[in-house]
N, C-alpha and C positions, 0 to 999 in steps of 0.2 A: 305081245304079238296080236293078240285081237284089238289093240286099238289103231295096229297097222293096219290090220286087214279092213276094220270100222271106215276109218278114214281114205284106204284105197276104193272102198266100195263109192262109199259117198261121192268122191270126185270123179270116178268113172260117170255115177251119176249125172251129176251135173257140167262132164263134159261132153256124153251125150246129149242129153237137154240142151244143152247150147249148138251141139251140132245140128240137134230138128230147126233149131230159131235158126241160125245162120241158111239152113236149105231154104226155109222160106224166105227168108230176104233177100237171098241172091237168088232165088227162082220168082217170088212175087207172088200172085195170085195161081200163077202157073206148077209151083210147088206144094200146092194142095188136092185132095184128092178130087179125080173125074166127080164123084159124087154129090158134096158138098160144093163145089162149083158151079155144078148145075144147077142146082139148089138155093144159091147165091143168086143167079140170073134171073129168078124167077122174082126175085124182089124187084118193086116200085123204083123208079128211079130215085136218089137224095145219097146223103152220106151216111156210112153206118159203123158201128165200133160190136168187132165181134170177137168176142170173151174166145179162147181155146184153152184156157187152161182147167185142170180139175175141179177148181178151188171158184173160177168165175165165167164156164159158160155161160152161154147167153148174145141174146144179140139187141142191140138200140139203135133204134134209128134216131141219126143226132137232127132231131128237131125244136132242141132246146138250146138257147144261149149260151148256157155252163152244165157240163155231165160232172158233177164229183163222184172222185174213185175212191172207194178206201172200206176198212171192215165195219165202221159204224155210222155210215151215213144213211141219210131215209132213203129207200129206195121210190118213195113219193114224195113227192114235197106238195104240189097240187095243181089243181085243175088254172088251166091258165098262166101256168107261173114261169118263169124263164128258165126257171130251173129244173134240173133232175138228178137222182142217184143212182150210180150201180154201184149194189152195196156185194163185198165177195165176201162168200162163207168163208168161216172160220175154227177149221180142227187147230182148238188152243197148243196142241204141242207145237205145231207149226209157224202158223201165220202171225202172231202176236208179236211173232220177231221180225218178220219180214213186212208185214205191210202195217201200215200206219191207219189210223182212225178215221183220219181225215187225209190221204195219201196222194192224192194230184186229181185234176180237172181237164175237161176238154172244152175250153172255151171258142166259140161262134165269132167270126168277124166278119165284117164285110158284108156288101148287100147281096139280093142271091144272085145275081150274075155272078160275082166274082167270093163268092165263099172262101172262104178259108178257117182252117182251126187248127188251135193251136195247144200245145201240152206242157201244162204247168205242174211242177212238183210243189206240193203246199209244205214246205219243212219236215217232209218224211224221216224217219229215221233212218231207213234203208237207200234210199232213191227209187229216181224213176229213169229207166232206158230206156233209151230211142235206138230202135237199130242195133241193140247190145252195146252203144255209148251212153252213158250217163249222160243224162242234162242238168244243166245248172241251175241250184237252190237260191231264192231270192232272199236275202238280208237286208234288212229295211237301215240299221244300223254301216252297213258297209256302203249303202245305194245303190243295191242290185235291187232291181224295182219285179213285179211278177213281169210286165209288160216286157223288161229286158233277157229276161229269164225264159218267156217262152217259146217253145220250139215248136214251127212250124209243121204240120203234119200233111203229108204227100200220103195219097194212093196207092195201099200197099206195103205204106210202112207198119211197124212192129213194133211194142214197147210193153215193159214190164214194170210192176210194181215189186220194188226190192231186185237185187241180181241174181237170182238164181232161174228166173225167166218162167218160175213156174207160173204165176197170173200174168200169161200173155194173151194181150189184145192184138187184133188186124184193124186198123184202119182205114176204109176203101169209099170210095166213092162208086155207084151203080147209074 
């Protein structure tokens, strides 16, 4: 009986959590509080990836070529460099299962007129959501290339590391 009720909790859980991610995708930017919205506006114009979940608040302005996501990445790499990290904390009961070392990237294209970026999963063990869909793992062996594998990211979209949605990002351009 208690690992019925363990397990009803659990998925209650995480079908709430899935119902906060879905309000905000289907509402946008619009399904976030007055608060932190306006809070939001007060930022510099560019593009930015902003953490909502427990585990990787925070916010980056993508002014780097490649953001890697994952629990053991630098969160510096350095002055000049094309690169950057956001590294999410890690309560080991948890996250060792769900997010990966080296866990996906937000890779930079295009000139700045026409920006764009895009979200690749690096061979996570969990995956990576776009929109509560999974995006496709690149297999060098099958010739799924990362280039073929990434998912383009729009204004407003939402994605997680691992599916249970709890290290979710916003994606927005300001």
């Amino acid at each position: 009986m208690n690992d019925d009720l363990f397990s009803a909790i659990c998925r209650e859980a995480l079908e709430s959590r899935q119902r906060d991610v879905m309000s905000f995708v289907d509402s946008g930017m619009h399904g976030m509080s007055t608060r932190l919205e306006q809070t939001l506006l007060r930022l510099p114009t560019g593009y930015y990836l902003l953490g909502l979940g427990p585990y990787n608040a925070g916010l980056v302005k993508l002014d780097f070529d490649e953001l890697l996501l994952g629990r053991e990445v630098p969160e510096f790499i350095g002055v000049g460099m094309p690169v950057s990290g956001f590294r999410v904390s890690s309560p080991d009961a948890f996250l060792n299962t769900e997010v990966s070392r080296l866990h996906a990237k937000v890779v930079r294209g295009g000139r700045s007129a026409e920006r764009e970026y895009r979200l690749v999963d690096m061979r996570s063990t969990c995956g990576t959501y776009l929109n509560g869909e999974a995006i496709p793992v690149p297999d060098e062996l099958a010739g799924i290339s990362e280039a073929n594998c990434a998912a383009l990211l729009r204004s407003g979209d939402f994605f997680s590391l691992g599916p249970s949605a709890v290290n979710l990002f916003l994606f927005f351009q300001k």
